[in-house]
C-alpha positions as CSV (number, residue, x, y, z in Angstrom):
1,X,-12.6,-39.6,9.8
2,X,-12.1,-37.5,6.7
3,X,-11.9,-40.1,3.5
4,X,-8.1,-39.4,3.3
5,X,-7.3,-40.5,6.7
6,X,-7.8,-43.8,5.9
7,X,-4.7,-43.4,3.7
8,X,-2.5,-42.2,6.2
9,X,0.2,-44.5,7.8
10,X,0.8,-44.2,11.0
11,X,4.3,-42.7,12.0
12,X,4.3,-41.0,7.9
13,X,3.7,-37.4,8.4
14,X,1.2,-35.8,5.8
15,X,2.3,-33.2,3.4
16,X,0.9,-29.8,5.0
17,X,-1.9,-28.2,2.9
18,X,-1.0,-25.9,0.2
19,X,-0.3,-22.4,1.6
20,X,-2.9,-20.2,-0.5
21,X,-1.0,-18.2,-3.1
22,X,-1.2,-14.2,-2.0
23,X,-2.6,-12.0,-5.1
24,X,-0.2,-9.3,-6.8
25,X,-2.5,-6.7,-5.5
26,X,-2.6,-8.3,-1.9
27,X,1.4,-8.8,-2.0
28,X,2.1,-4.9,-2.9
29,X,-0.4,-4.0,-0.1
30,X,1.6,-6.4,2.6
31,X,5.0,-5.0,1.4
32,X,3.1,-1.2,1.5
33,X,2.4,-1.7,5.1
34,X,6.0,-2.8,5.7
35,X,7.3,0.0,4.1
36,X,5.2,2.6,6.1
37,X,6.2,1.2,9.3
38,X,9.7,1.4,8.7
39,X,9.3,5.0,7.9
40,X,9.2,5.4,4.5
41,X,6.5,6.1,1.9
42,X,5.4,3.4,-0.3
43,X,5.5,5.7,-3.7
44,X,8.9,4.7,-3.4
45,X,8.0,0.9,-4.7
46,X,7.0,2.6,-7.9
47,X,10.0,5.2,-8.8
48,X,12.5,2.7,-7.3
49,X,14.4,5.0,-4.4
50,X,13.7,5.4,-1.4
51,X,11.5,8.3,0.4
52,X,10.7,9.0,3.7
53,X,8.0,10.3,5.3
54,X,7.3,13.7,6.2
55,X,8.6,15.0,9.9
56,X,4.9,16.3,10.8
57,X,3.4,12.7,9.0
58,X,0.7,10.9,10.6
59,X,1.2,7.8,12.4
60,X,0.6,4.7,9.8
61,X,-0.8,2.6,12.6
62,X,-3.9,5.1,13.0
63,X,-5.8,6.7,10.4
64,X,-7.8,8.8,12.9
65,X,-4.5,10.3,14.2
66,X,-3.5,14.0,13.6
67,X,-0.7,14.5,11.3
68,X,0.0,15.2,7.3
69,X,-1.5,12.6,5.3
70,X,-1.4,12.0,1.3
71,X,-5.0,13.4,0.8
72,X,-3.9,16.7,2.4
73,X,-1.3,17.1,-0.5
74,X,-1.8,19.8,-3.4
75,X,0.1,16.7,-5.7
76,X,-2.8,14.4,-4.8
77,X,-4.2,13.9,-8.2
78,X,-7.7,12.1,-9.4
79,X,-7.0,9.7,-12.9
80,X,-10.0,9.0,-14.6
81,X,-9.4,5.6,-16.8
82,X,-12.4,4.2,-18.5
83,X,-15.2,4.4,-15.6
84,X,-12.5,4.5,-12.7
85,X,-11.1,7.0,-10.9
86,X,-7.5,6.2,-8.8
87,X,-4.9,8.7,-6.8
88,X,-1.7,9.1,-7.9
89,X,0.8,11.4,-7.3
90,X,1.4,14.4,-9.7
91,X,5.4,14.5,-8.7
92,X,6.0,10.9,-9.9
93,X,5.5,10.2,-13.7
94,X,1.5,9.2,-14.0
95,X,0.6,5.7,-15.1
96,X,-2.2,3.5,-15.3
97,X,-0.8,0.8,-13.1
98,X,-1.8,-0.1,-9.5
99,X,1.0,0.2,-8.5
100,X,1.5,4.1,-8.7
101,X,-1.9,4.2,-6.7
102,X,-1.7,6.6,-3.6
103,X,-4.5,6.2,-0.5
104,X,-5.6,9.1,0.8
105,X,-5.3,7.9,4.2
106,X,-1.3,7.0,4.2
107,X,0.9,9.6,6.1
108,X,2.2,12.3,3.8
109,X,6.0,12.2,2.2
110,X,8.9,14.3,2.2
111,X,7.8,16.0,0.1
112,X,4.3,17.1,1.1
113,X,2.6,20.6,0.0
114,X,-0.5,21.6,1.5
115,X,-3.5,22.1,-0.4
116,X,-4.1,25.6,-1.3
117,X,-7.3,26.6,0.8
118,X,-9.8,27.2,-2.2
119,X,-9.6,23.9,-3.4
């Protein structure tokens, strides 16, 4: 008997435990993934229109999959802030937030470019 069931009445339902409160970073992934399955690339989240994926794009469901993928891109662009490094996308306006971050691994957008073969 936990030491609050001795406080229950019988027939009184309990209040239902708190839900645990989902992190900002933990929210914007969720709403990525929903994004990505309906087709669409989550960089649209941060310039606020929507853009769709690529025709040749990798599934989103399977990262092992063929297909064009973000880390293909010639835009694919390494940030360096303080002693961290994050992707972004050099066709959207560069900023320092996470949410302007761009896997690797997501399938590539509209507009994709390939990388140029000596990089």
């Amino acid at each position: 008997m936990s030491s609050d069931a001795r406080f229950d009445l019988p027939g009184v339902p309990t209040a239902p435990p708190q839900a645990e409160e989902l992190s900002a970073d933990r929210r914007r992934t969720l709403r990525q993934a929903e994004l990505l399955a309906a087709g669409r690339h989550p960089i649209g989240l941060f310039v606020k229109r929507q853009v769709r994926l690529h025709p040749d794009a990798a599934p989103h469901d399977d990262r092992k999959a063929e297909g064009l993928r973000c880390g293909g891109c010639r835009f694919l662009t390494v940030v360096g802030h303080h002693t961290r490094s994050y992707l972004k996308c050099g066709r959207v306006s560069l900023s320092h937030s996470a949410a302007s971050d761009i896997r690797r691994s997501w399938p590539a957008c509209e507009r994709f470019e390939a990388q140029e073969a000596n990089q």
